[in-house]
N, C-alpha and C positions, 0 to 999 in steps of 0.2 A: 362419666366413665372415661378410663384414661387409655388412648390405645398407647402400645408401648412396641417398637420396631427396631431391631438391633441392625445397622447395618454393617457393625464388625465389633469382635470385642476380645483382644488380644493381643501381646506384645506387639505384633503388626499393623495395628491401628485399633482405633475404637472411635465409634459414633453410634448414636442411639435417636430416632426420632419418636418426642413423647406428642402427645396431641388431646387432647379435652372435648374434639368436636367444634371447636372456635379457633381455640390458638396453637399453631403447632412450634415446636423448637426442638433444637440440635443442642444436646447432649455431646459435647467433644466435637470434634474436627479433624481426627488422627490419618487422615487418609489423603492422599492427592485428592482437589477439587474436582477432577472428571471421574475419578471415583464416585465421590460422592454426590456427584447429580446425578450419576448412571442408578447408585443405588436407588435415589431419590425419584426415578424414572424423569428424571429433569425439570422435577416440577419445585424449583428452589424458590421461587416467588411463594410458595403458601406456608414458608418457614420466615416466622416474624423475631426471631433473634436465635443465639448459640452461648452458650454455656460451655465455656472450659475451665476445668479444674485446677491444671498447672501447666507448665512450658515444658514437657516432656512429647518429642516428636510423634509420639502412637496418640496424643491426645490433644494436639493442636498442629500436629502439620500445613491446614488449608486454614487457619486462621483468616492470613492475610488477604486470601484470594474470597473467603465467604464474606469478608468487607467489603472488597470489590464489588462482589456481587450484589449491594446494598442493604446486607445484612449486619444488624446491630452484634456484635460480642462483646459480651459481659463475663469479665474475667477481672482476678487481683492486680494491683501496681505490680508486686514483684513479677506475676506472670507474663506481663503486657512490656517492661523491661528487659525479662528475659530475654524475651521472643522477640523485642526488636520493634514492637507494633504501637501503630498511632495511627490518627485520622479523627473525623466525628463520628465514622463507625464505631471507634473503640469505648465500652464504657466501662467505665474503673468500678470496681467495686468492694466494700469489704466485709469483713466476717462480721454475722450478727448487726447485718445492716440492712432490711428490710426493701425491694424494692419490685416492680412489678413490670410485668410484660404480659401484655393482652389481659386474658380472663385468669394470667398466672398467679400468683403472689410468691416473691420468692425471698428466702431467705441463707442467705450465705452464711457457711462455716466454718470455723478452725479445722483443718485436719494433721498429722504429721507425716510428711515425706520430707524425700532429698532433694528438696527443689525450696525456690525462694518465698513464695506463699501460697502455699494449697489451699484449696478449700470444698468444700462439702456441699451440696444442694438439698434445700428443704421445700419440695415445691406444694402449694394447695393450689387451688382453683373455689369457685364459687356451689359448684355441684356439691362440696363436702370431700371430696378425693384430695386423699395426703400422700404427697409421695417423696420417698427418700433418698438420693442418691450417692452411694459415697464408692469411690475406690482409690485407687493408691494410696493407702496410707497401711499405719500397722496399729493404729491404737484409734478410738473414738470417745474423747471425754463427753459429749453430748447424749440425752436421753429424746426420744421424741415421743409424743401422744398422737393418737386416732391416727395412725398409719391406716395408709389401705396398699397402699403398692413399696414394696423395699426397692432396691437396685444397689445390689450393695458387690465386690470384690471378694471372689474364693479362690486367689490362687494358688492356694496349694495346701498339701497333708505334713505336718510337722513328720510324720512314720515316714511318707515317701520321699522327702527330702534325707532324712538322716541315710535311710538305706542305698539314695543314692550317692549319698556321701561316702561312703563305709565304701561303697563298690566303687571308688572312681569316677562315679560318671559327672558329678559335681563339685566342683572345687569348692572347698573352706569358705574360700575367698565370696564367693555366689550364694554359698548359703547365711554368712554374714549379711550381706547386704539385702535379701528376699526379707532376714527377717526384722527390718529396720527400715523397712520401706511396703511392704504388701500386706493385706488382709490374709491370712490363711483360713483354713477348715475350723478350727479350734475358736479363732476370732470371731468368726459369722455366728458363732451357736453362742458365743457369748453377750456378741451385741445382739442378738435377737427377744435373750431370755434377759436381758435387760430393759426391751423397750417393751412400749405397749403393742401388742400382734392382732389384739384383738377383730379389729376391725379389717385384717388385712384378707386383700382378695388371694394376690399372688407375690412372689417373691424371685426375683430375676437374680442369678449368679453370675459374676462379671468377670472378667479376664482372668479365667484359665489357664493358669499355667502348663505349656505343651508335653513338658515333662515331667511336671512335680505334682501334675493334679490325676484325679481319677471321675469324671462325668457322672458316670451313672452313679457311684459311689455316693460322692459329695450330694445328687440330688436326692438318693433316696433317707441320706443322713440327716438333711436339711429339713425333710418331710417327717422323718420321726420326730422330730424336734417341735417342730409348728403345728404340725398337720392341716398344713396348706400346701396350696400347687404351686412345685416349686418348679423352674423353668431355666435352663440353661443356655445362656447368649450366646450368641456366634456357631451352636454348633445344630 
């Protein structure tokens, strides 16, 4: 069984601690490092590595201080250049290259954002739990089998975008770039009815857009869809 702990999930950071009962690890690092032990109730010794997806500040800012702290990050070359980072902490990794932490098995993925190499997490464990993780991007060419947990990016409603366009409240400019870089509402119902669900317990929505999303909305939309418990991070 996979527990799953959001300790922020939105333009202002995002971390997530997933855990199996054996091995636990950090999902992102977007937050100062005394953030994120405070969330952690400062128990950062029983986090056996970190997973970031790209060098964008909300999703790797305590990077270099969670090396410090003797913790492994596993992230792509481009990310790891981005961001300035090196050491024996750091371990390079790439898409569709299989590799393992604890009782994890983990597989990296191509994704598309504005950044130099994203990528995607495909994690199992030995219990049978498959779990998905994808955000920042706008498109997912990959299919995945016997999911049990998603975590995937709903930021936002193509409707509430335009109408904030139309009113002002959003520049052209902002809405070019949201839809060339994030998962929207429309995206998540299509990667969902693409993959296999079957198996899946719950389904985690991730970074929220503060203004472009709608919470209850998107969950109960999510749940028509699947007809699973769907769950919304950070709020």
């Amino acid at each position: 069984m996979i527990d799953i702990q959001c300790l922020g999930s939105s333009s202002a950071g995002n971390a997530y601690r997933i855990s199996d009962g054996k091995t636990a690890l950090l999902l992102e690092a977007g937050f100062p490092f005394k953030s994120l032990q405070r969330a952690l109730k400062f128990r950062m010794t029983e986090i056996t590595g970190c997973l970031i997806t790209h060098e964008h500040m909300d999703h790797s800012k305590a990077a270099r201080d969670v090396m410090k702290a003797g913790i492994n990050v596993y992230t792509s070359q481009g990310t790891a250049e981005a961001r300035g980072l090196s050491g024996h902490r750091l371990k390079v990794i790439k898409a569709m290259e299989p590799f393992q932490v604890g009782t994890w098995s983990i597989l990296p993925f191509d994704i598309e954002h504005d950044v130099e190499e994203p990528l995607g997490f495909l994690l199992a464990n030995t219990a049978g739990d498959k779990l998905v993780f994808l955000t920042d991007t706008y498109y997912c060419r990959h299919r995945f089998r016997d999911l049990t947990h998603i975590m995937v990016e709903c930021n936002y409603s193509m409707d509430i975008v335009r109408e904030r366009v139309a009113s002002g409240r959003l520049h052209p400019g902002q809405m070019r770039r949201l839809l060339k870089s994030h998962f929207g509402l429309e995206h998540v119902k299509d990667f969902l009815k693409a993959n296999d669900t079957r198996k899946v317990q719950e389904i985690w929505l991730l970074h929220l857009s503060d203004g472009n999303s709608d919470e209850e909305r998107f969950k109960r939309e999510i749940q028509e869809v699947t007809g699973k418990m769907v769950r919304v991070a950070g709020r």
